[in-house]
N, CA, C and O atoms as CSV, one atom per row, in Angstrom:
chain,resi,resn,atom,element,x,y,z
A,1,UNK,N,N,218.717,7.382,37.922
A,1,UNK,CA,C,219.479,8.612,38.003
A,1,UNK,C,C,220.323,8.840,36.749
A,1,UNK,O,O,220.897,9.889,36.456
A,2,UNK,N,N,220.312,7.538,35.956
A,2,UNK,CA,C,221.326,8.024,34.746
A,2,UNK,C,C,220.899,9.084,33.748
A,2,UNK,O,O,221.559,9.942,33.161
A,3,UNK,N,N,219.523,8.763,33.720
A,3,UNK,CA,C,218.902,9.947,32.289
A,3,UNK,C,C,219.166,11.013,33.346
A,3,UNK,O,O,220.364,11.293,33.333
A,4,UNK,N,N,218.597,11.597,34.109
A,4,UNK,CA,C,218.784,12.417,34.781
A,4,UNK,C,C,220.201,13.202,34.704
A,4,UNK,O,O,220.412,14.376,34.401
A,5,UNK,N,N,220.874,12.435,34.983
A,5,UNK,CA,C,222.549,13.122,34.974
A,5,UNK,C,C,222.590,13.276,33.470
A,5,UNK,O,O,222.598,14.453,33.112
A,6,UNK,N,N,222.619,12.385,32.512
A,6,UNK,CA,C,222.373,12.883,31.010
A,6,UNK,C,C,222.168,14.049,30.637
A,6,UNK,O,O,222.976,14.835,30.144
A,7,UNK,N,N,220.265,14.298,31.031
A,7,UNK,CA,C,219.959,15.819,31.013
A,7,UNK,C,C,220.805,16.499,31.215
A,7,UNK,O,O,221.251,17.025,30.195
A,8,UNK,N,N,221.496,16.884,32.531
A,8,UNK,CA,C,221.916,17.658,33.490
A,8,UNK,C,C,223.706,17.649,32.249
A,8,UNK,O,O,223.980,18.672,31.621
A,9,UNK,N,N,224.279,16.858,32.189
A,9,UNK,CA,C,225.098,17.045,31.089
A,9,UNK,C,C,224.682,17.473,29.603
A,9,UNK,O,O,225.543,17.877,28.822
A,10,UNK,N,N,223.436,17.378,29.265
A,10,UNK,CA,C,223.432,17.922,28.206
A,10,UNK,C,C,223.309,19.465,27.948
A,10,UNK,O,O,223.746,20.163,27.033
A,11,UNK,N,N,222.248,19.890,29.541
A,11,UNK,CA,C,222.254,21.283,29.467
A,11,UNK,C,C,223.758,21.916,29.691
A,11,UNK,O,O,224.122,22.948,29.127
A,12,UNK,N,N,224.601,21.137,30.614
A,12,UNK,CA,C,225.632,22.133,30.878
A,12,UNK,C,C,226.267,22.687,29.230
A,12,UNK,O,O,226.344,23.837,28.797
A,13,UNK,N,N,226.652,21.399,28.583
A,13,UNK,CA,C,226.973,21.232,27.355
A,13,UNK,C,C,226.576,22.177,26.357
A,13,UNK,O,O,227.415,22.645,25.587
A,14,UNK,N,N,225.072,22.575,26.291
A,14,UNK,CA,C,224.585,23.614,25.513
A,14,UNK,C,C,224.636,25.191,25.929
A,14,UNK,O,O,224.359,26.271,25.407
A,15,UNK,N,N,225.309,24.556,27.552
A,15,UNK,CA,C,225.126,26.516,28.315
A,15,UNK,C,C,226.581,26.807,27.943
A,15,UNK,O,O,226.945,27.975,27.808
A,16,UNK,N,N,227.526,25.661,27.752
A,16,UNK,CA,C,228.764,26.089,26.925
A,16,UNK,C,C,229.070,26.437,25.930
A,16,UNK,O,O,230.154,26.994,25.756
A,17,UNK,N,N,228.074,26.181,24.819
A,17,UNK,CA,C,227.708,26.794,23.399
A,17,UNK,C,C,227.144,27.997,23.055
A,17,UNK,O,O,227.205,28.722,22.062
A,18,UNK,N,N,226.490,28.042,24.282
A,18,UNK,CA,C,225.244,29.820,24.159
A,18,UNK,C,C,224.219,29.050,23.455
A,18,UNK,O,O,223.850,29.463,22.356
A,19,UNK,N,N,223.844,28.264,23.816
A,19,UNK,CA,C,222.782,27.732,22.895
A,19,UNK,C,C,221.427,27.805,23.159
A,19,UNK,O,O,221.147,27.152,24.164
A,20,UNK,N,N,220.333,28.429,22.565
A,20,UNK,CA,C,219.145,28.423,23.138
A,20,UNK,C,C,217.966,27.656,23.402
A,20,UNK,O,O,216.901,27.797,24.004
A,21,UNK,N,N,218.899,26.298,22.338
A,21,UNK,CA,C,217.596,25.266,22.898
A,21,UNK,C,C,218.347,24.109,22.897
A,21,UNK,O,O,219.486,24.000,22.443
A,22,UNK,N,N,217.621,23.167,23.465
A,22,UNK,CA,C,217.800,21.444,23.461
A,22,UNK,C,C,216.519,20.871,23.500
A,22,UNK,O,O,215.331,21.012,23.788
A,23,UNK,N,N,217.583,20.002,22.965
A,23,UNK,CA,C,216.243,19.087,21.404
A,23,UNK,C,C,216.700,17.792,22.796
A,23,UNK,O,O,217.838,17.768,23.264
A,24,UNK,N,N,215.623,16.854,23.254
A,24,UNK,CA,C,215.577,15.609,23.201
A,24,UNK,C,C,214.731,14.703,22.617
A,24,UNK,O,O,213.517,14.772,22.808
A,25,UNK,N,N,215.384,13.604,21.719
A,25,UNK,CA,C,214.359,12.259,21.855
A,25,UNK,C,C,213.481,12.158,22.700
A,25,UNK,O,O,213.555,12.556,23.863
A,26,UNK,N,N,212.060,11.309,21.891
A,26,UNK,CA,C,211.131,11.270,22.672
A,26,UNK,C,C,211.453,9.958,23.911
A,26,UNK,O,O,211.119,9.976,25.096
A,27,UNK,N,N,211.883,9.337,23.485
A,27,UNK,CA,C,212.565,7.770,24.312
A,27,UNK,C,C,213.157,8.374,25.723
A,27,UNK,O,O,212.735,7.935,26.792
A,28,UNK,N,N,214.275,9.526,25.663
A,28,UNK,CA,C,215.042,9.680,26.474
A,28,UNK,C,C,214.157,10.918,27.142
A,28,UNK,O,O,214.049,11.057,28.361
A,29,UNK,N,N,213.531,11.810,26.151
A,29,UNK,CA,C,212.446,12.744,27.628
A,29,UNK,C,C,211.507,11.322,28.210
A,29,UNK,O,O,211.519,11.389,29.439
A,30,UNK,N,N,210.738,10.122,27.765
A,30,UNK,CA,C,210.219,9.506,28.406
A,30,UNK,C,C,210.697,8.532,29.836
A,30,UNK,O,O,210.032,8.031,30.742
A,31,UNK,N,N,212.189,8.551,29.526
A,31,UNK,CA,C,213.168,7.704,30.464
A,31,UNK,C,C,213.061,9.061,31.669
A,31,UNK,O,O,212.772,8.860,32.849
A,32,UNK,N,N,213.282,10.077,31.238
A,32,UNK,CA,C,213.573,11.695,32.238
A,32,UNK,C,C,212.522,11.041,32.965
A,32,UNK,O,O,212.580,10.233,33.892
A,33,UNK,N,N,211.470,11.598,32.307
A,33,UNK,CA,C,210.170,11.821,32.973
A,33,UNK,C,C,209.738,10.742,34.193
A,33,UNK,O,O,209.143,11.116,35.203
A,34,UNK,N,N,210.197,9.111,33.901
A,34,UNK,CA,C,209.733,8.050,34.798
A,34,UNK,C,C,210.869,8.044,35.979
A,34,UNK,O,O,210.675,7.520,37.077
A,35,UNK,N,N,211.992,8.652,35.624
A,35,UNK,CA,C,213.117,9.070,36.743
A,35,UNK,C,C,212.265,10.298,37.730
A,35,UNK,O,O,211.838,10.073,38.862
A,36,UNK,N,N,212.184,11.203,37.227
A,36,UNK,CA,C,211.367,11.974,37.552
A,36,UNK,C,C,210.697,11.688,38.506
A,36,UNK,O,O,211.057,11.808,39.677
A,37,UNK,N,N,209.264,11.127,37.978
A,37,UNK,CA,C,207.705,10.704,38.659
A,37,UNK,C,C,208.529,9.829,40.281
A,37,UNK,O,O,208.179,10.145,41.418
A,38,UNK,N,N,209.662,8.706,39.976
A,38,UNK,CA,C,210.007,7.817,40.687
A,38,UNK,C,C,210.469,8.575,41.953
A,38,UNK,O,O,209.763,8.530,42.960
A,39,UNK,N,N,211.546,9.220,41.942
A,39,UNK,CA,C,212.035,10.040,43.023
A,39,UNK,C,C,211.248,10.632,43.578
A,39,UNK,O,O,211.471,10.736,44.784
A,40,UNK,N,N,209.987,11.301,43.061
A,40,UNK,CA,C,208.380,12.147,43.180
A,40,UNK,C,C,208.143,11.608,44.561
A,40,UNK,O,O,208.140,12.066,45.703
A,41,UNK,N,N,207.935,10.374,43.951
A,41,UNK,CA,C,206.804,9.115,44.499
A,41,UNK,C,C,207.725,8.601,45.520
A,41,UNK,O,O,207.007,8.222,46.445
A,42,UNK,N,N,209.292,8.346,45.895
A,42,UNK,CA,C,209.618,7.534,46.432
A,42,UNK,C,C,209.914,8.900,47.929
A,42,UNK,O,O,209.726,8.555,49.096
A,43,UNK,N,N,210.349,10.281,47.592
A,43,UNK,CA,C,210.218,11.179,48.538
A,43,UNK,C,C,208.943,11.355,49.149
A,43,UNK,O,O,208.892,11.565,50.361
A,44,UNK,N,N,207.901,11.297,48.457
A,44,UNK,CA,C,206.620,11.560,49.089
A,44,UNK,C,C,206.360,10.220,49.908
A,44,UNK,O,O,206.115,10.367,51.105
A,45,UNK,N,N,206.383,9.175,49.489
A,45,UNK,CA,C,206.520,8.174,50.422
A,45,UNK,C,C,207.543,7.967,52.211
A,45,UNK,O,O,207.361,7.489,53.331
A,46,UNK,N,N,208.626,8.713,51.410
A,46,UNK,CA,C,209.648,8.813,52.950
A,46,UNK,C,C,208.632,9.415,53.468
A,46,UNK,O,O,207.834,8.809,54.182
A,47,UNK,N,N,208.487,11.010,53.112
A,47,UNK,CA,C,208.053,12.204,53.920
A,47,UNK,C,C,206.589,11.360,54.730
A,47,UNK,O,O,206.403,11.450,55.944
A,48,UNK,N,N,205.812,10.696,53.947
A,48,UNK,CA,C,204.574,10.203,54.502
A,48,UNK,C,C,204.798,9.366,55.831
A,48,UNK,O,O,203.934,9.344,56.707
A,49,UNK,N,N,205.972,8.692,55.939
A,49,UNK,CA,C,206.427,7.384,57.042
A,49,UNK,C,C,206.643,8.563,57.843
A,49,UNK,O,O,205.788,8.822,58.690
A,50,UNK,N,N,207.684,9.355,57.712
A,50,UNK,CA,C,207.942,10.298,58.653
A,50,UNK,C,C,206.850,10.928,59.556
A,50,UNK,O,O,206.948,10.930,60.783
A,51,UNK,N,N,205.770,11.481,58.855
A,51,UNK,CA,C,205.025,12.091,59.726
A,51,UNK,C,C,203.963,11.402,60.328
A,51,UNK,O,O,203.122,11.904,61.075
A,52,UNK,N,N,204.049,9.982,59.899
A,52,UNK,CA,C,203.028,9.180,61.071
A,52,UNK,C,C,203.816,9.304,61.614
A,52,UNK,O,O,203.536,10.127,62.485
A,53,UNK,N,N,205.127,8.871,61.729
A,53,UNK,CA,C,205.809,8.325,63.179
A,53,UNK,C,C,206.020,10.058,64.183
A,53,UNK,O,O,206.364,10.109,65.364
A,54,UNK,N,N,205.751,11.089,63.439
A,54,UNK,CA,C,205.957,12.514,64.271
A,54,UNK,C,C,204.555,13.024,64.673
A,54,UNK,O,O,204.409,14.173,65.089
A,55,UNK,N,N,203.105,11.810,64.493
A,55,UNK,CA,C,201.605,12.218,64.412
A,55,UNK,C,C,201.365,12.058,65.687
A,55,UNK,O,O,200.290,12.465,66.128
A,56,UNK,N,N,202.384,11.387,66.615
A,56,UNK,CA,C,201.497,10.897,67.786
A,56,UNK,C,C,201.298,11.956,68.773
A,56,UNK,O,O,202.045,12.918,68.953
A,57,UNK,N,N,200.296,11.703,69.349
A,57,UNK,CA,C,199.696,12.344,70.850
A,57,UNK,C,C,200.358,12.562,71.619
A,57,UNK,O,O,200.964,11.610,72.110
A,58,UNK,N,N,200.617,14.001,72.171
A,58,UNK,CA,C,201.197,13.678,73.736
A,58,UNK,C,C,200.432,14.491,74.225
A,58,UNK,O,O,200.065,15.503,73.629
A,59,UNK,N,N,200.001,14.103,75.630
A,59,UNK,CA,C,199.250,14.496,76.481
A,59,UNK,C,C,199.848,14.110,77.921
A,59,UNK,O,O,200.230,13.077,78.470
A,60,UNK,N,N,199.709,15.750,78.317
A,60,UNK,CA,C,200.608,16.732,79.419
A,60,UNK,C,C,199.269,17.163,79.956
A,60,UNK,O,O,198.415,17.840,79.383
A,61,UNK,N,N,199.240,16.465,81.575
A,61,UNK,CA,C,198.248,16.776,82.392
A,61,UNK,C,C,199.204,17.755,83.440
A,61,UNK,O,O,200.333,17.310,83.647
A,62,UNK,N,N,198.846,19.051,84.116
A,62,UNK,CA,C,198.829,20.368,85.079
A,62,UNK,C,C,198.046,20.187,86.324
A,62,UNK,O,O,196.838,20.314,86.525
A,63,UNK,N,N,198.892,19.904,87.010
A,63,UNK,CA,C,197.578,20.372,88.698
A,63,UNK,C,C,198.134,21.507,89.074
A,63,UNK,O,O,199.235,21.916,88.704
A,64,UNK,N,N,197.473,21.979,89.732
A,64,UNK,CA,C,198.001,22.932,90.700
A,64,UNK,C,C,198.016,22.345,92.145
A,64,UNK,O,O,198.595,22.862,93.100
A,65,UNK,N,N,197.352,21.280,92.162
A,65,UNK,CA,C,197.517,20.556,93.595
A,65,UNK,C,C,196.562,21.288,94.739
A,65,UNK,O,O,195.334,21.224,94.688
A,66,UNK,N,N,197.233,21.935,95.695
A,66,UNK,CA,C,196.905,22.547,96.677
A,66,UNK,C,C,196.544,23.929,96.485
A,66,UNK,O,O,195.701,24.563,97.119
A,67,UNK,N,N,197.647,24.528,95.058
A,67,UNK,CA,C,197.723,25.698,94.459
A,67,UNK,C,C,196.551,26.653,94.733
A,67,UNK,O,O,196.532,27.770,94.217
């Protein structure tokens, strides 16, 4: 999360300048990017546990009996 917050301080930093671009190192967009992919990968993983455990069957049998 640190590059991440970095970014996130650097843009504020340049939206305080009026500035129209930001420049990063290739090192520190490559650090972004594996922060990035990680959180990607580690949400898609929650979300995946989640919906086996919300996959199961229920089965609801109706008579009418005598009806």
């Amino acid at each position: 999360m640190l590059n991440i917050k970095r970014f996130i301080e650097k843009v504020t930093n340049s939206d305080s300048k009026s500035s129209n671009t930001l420049v990063l190192p290739i090192l520190e967009a490559r650090l972004l990017r594996d922060e990035i992919v990680k959180l990607i990968a580690d949400n898609y993983e929650l979300l995946s546990k989640q919906k086996g455990a919300t996959d199961d069957n229920i089965q609801v049998e109706i008579t009418g009996g005598t009806w």
